[in-house]
C-alpha positions in Angstrom: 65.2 145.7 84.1 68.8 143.7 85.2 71.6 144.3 82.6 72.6 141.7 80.7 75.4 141.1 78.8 75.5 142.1 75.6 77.6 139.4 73.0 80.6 138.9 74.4 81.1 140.4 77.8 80.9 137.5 80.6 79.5 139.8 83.2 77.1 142.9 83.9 80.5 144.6 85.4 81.4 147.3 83.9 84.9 147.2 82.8 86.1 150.5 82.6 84.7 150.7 86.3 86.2 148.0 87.1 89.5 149.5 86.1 89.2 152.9 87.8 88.5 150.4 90.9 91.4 148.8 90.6 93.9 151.8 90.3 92.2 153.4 93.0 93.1 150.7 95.1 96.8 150.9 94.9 96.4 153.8 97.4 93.5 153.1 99.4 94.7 152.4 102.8 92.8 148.8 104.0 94.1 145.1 105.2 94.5 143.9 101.3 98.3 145.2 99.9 98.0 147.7 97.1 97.3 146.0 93.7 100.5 146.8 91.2 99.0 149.4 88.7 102.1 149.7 86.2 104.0 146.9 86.6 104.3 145.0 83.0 103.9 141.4 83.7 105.2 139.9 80.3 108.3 141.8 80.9 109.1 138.4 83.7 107.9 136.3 80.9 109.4 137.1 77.6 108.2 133.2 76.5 104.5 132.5 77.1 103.9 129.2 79.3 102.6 126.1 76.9 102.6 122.4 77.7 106.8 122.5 77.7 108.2 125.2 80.3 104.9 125.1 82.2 106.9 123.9 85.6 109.3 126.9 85.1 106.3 129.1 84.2 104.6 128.2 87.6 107.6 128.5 89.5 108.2 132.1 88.5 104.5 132.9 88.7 104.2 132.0 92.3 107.0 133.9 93.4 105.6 137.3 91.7 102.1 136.2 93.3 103.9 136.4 96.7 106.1 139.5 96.2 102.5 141.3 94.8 100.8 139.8 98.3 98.2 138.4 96.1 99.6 133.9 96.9 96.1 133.7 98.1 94.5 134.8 95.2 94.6 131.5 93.6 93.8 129.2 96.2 90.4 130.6 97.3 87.3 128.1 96.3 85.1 130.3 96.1 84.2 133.1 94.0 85.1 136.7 95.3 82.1 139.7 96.1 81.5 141.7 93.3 80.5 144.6 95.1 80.8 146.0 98.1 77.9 148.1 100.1 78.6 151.5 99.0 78.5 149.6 95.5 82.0 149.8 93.9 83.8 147.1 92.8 84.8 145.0 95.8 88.6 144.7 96.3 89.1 140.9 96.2 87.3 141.3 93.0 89.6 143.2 91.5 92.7 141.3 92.9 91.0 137.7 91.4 90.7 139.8 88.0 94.3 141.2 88.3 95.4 137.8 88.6 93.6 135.9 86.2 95.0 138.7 83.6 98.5 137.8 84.8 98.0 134.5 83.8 96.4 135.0 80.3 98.7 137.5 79.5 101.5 135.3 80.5 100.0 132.1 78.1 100.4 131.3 74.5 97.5 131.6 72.3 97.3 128.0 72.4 96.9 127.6 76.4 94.8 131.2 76.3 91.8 129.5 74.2 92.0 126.9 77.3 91.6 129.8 79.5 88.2 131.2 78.2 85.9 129.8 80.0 87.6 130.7 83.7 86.2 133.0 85.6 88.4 132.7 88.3 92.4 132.7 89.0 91.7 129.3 91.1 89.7 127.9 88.1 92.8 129.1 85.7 95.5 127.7 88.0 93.8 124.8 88.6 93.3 124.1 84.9 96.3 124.7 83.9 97.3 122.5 87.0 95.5 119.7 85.1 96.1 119.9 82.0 100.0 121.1 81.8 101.4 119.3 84.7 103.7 116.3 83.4 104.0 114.7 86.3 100.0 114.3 86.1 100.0 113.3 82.6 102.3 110.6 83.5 99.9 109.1 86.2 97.9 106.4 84.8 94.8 105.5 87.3 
């Protein structure tokens, strides 16, 4: 029988696996860079990105997104394997996770409840593209 997800969770992944994955990653030795594993991302943000420092918010975002080698992260239409063939977490998985964390962590509560239904750092980015860009909002089509 296929697990399902019980109230709450989004996906059959296992969270706590998906963690271990992700910290073994920052020594495993393959193409993608090592995923930061105690770097404290709030600490670059001490105010939370809403609809008035968004600009400033993406700004800095972007440049920790290249430093961390994970840019690409949010510009990849597609959604990333979950698994690979030995069946553990696959590591552009856990990079897409990593970063859509980033970005909720770095929101208010106001701009997180916009976040929920993003699976996805390019759906997050791109909604928050939408919604928080003034330049956009001015735009009348």
């Amino acid at each position: 029988m296929a697990n399902t997800p019980k109230s709450g969770e989004s996906s059959n992944i296992d969270m706590t696996k998906l963690i271990f994955e992700m910290s073994k990653l920052a020594s495993a030795s393959f193409s993608f860079p090592s995923l930061p594993t105690s770097f404290n991302i709030s600490s670059l943000f001490p105010i939370p990105t809403d609809r008035t420092n968004y600009l400033s918010w993406k700004s800095q975002f972007e440049f920790v997104l290249e430093m961390h080698g994970l840019a690409e992260v949010i510009k990849k239409t597609t959604d990333p394997p979950k698994v690979q063939e030995d069946g553990s977490v696959h590591p552009e998985l856990a990079r897409d996770k990593l970063v859509v964390s980033w970005i909720k962590a770095t929101s208010s509560y106001s701009i997180k409840t916009l976040l929920i239904p993003c699976t996805t750092a390019y759906q997050a980015w791109n909604l928050l593209g939408k919604r928080l860009s003034p330049f956009i909002s001015r735009v009348r089509v």
